[in-house]
N, C-alpha and C positions, 0 to 999 in steps of 0.2 A: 702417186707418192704413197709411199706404206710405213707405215708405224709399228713399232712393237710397243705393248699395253705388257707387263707383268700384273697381274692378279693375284696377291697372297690370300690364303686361311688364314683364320688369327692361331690356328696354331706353329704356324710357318714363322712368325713374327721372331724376328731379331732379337736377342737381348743386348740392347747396346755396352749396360753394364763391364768398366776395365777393373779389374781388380788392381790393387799398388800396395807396394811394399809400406807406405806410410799406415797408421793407426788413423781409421778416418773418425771424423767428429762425430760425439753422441748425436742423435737426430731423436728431436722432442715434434711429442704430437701434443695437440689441444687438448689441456686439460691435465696436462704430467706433471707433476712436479718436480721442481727445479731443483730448490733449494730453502733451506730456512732462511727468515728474516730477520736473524739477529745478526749477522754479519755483514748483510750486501743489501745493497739498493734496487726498487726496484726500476727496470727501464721499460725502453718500448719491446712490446713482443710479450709481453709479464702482467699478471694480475695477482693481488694478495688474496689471498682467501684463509683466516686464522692466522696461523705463525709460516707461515709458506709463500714463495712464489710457484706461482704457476704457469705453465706456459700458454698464450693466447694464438700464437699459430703455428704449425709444425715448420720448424726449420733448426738450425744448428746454436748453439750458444757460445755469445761473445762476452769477454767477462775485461773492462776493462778497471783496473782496480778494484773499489767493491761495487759497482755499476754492473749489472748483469742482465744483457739483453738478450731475446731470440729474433736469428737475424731467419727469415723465408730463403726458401733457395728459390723460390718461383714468385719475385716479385716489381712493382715498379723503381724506378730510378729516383731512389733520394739523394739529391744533391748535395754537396759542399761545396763549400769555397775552393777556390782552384783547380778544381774539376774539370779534364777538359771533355769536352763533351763533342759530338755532331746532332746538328739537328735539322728540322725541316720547316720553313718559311710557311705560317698557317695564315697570316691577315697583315695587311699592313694598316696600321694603326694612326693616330694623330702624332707625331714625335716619336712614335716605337713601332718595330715590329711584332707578334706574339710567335712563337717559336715553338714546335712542338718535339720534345726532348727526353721522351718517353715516362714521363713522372705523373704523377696526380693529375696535374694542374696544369697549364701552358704556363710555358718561361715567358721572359720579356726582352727585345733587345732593343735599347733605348737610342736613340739618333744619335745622343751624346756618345754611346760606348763604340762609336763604329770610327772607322776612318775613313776620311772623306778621299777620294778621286785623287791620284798622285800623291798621296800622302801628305796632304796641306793641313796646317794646325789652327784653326780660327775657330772662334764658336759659329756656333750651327744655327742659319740666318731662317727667312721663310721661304727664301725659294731653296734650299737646301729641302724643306719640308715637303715639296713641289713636287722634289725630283727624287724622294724616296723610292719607289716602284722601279726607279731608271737602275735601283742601286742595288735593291734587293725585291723581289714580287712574290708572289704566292708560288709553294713550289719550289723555289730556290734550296739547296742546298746549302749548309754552313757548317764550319767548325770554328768552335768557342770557347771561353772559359768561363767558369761560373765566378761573377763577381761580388755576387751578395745571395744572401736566401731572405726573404720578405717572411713576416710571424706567420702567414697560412700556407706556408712550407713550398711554395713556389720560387720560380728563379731569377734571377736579374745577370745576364750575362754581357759580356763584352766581348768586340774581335778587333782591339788596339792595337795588337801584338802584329807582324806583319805576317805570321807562320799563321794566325786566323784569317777567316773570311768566307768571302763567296766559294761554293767547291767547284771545277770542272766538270768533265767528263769519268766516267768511274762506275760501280758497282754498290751500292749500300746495303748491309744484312743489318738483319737485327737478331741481338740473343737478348736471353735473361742476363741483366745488371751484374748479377751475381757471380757469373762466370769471366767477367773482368778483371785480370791481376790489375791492382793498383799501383803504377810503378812512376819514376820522376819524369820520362819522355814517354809520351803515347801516340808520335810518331816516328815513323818506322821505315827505312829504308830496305826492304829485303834484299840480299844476295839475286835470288832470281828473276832483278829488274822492275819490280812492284813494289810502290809504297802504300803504306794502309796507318790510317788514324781508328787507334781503336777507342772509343769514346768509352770514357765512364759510363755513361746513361745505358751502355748495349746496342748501340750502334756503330755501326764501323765502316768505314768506308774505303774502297778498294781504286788504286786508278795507274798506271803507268806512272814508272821513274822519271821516265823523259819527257812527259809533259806538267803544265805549271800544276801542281796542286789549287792553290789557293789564288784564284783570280783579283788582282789588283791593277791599278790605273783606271783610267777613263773608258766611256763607254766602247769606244773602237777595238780597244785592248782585250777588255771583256768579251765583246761579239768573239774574237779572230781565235781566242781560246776556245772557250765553248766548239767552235766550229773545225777545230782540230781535229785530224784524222787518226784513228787509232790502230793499227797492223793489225794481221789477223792473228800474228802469233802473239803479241800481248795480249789480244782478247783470250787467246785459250789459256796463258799464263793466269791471265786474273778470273779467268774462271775453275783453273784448275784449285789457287788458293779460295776462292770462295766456297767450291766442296769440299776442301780440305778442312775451313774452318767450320764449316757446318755438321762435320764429320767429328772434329771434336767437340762440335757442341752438344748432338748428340748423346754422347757416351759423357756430359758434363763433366767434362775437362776445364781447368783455369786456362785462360789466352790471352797472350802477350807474343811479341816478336819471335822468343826461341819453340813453344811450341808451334806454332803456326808453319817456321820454316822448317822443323822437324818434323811434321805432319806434309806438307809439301816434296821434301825430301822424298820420307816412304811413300809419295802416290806418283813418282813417278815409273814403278814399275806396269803402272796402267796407262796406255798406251791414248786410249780415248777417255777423254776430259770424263764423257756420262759414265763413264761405269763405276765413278765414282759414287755415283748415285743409289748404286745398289748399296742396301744395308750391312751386305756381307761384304764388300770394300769398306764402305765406313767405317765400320770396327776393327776393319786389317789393319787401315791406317790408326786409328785411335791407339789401340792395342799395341802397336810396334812404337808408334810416339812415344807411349806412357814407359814403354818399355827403354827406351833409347833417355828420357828427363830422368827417371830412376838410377840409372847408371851415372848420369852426370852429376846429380846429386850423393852415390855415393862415394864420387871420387873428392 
């Protein structure tokens, strides 16, 4: 069996960089000054120094009334409330799981916040406590919403909702938080047969239209998903949208359902899923993406 290995110089090196028609945001480095403090407050991202704010880490500024923070483009997942997130099953705990959701700190998801087996409503007894591991174990897959934030800036999540839960079978990336559009559904049914939860925290999760996403019922129901067979041409579907999204991650593009399937769109003029891999495909696709969101927006 034989391999091709490509080998760059760092002078060969890609610039992923797309250039757009929009005016992009000032970008503050440590140590710049913001702005005066006779008008605006200081927030996170900001230090006084005299009559001045200053900026404490290089990233973009967000000014909401006179509150004015610098938000990192390269940083962890702060949560809010409503937030839907994916995360990944780190310990099971006495009455909670800890949940790792790409933040500071591990999240929490409480026994209380889950749904029990068939969707039954009672409170949560001690053999319910028992059979935890049966219901979620280390590893496990989940998508969630964030149901409270606790004062040391950790999470308290819940998966009530029936569209939460255990996940299937699927693909998981992970980006910078920041590359997140925040929009009111962050799941997604694409045209091309794949749905994908794109989590606030920078996780996202890829899997077939036609099978269950979110694993629910009793343990038999659970196994028979899991154990689902997946086509070979949905494997290369979701793996063609996973260099897609990775390709505008890359060139730090915002993503949400329309760029995803317009970046999708433009890779299918490459025939094999991998040569999406190469960096001079990933910026074809970026580049025609940003190119094709710009037009839509100016119409």
């Amino acid at each position: 069996m034989t391999s091709h290995v490509k080998i760059r110089l760092a002078s060969e090196r890609v610039n992923h960089s797309v250039t757009t028609n929009n005016d992009l945001p000032r970008f503050y480095t440590p140590g710049e000054v913001v702005t005066g403090m006779e008008d605006f407050m200081r927030g996170h991202g900001t230090y006084a120094v005299d009559d001045s704010l200053k900026a404490a880490v290089a990233g973009v500024m967000q000014k909401v009334n006179k509150l004015i923070c610098i938000r990192p483009r390269k940083n962890r997942y702060v949560g809010e409330i409503g937030d839907v997130i994916v995360g990944r099953v780190l310990e099971v705990q006495q009455r909670r799981w800890k949940v790792d959701t790409n933040s500071r700190l591990d999240s929490v998801l409480q026994l209380s916040a889950v749904n029990l087996p068939g969707g039954e409503l009672r409170r949560r007894s001690a053999e319910d406590e028992q059979m935890m591991r049966k219901h979620l174990q280390e590893g496990d897959l989940i998508s969630a919403e964030v149901q409270s934030v606790f004062s040391d800036g950790s999470l308290s999540l819940h998966t009530r909702s029936l569209k939460y839960g255990k996940l299937g079978q699927g693909i998981l990336i992970k980006v910078f938080p920041s590359y997140i559009k925040r929009r009111k559904n962050h799941f997604h049914h694409l045209p091309c047969g794949i749905s994908v939860i794109i989590g606030n925290n920078g996780y996202i999760w890829i899997t077939p239209a036609g099978q269950t996403n979110v694993v629910e019922g009793d343990d038999d129901e659970m196994a028979a998903v899991e154990l689902q067979t997946v086509s070979r041409s949905d494997r290369d579907t979701m793996a063609r949208v996973r260099n897609c999204i990775m390709a505008l991650a890359a060139s730090k593009m915002m993503l949400d359902d329309t760029s995803i399937m317009f970046a999708y769109e433009e890779s299918l003029k490459y025939d094999d899923v991998k040569d999406l891999l190469d960096p001079e495909a990933m910026l074809d696709v970026a580049f025609l993406t940003q190119h094709r969101i710009n037009y839509v927006v100016e119409e």
